[in-house]
C-alpha positions as CSV (number, residue, x, y, z in Angstrom):
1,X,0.0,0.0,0.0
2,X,1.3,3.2,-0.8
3,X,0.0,6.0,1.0
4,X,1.4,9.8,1.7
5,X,4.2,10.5,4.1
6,X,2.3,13.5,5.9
7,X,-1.0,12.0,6.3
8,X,-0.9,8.5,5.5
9,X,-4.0,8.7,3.0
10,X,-3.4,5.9,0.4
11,X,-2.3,6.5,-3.1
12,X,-4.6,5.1,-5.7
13,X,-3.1,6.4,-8.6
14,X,-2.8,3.8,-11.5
15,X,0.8,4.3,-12.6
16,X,3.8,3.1,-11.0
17,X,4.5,6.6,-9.3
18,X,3.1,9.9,-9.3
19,X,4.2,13.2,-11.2
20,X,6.5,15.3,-10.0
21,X,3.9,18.0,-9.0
22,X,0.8,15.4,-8.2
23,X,-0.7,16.1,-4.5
24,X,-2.4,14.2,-1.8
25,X,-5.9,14.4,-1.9
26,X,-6.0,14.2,2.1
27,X,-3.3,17.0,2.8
28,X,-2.6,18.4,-0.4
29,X,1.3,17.6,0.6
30,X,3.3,16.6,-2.3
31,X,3.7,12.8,-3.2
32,X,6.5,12.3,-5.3
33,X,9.3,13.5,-2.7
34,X,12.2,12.1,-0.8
35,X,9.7,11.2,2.5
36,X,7.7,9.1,0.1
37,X,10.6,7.6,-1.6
38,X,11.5,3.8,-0.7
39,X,15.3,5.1,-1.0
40,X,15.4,7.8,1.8
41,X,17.2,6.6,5.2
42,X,18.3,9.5,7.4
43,X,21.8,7.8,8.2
44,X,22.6,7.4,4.6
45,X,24.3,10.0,2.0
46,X,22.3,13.1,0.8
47,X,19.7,11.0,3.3
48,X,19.1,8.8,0.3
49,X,20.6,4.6,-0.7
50,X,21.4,6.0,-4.3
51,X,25.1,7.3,-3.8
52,X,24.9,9.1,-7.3
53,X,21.7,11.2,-6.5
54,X,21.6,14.9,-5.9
55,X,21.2,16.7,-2.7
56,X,17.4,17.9,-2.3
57,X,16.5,20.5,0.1
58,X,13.3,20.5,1.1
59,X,12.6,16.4,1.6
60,X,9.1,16.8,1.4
61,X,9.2,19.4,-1.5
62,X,8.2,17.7,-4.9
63,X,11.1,17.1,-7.4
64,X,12.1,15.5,-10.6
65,X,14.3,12.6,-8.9
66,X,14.8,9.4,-11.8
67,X,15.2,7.1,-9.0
68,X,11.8,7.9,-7.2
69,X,10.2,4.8,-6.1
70,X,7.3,4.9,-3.8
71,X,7.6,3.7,-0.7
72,X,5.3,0.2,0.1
73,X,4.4,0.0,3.6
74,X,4.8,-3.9,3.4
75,X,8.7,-3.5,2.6
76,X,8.7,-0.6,5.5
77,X,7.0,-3.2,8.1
78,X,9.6,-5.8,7.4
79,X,12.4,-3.0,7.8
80,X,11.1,-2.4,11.0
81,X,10.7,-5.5,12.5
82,X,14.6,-5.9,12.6
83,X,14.8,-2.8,14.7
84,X,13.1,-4.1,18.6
85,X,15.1,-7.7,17.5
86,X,18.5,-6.0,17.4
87,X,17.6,-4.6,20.0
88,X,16.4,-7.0,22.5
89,X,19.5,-9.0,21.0
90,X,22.0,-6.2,22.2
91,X,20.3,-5.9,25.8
92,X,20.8,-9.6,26.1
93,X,24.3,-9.3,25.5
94,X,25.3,-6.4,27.5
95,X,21.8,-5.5,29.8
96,X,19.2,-3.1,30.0
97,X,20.9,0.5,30.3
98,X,18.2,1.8,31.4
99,X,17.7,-0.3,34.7
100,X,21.1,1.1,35.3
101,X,20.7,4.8,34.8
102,X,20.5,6.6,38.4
103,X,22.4,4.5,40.9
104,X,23.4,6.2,43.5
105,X,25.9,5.8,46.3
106,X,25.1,2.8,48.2
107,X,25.3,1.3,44.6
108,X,28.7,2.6,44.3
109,X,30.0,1.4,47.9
110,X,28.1,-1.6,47.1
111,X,30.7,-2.6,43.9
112,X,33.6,-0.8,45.0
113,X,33.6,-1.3,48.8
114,X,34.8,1.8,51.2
């Protein structure tokens, strides 16, 4: 399913993606843009997995980009499934950091003595 970044109103357009300058019909936000694309990952280069693309600006701007390809929420769903696995995988391995955070000082005679 491929809906809009903003609103999450599904696309129904026929063709494999929109035009460069085609809105939402929910929020009237543009749906050919780097949020929308399957490509765009914050860590990565320019924010996009195409090393060779341009920098864009305004992410949720429209724009002409060749290697648009809408983003399909089933793809996105498996993407994020790794995320709470690695996750759970690293606090096995080295604990819960969190149970950690604000031991005080009978915690720190406790493992060092007097």
């Amino acid at each position: 399913m491929k809906q809009c970044h903003k609103c999450g109103k599904e696309w129904g357009g026929g063709k494999k993606r929109p035009g460069p300058k085609e809105f939402c019909d929910g929020c009237s936000a543009y749906l050919r843009c780097c949020l929308n694309c399957r490509f765009y990952d914050e860590s990565a280069h320019n924010k996009c997995y195409i090393p060779t693309t341009e920098w864009v600006s305004d992410k949720a701007g429209g724009n002409f980009c060749d290697e648009f390809e809408f983003a399909d929420d089933e793809t996105d769903a498996k993407r994020g499934k790794k995320k709470p696995a690695a996750r759970d995988t690293f606090n096995q391995l080295f604990g819960d950091s969190q149970d950690e955070v604000g031991a005080g000082p009978a915690d720190f005679e406790k493992l060092f003595g007097d």
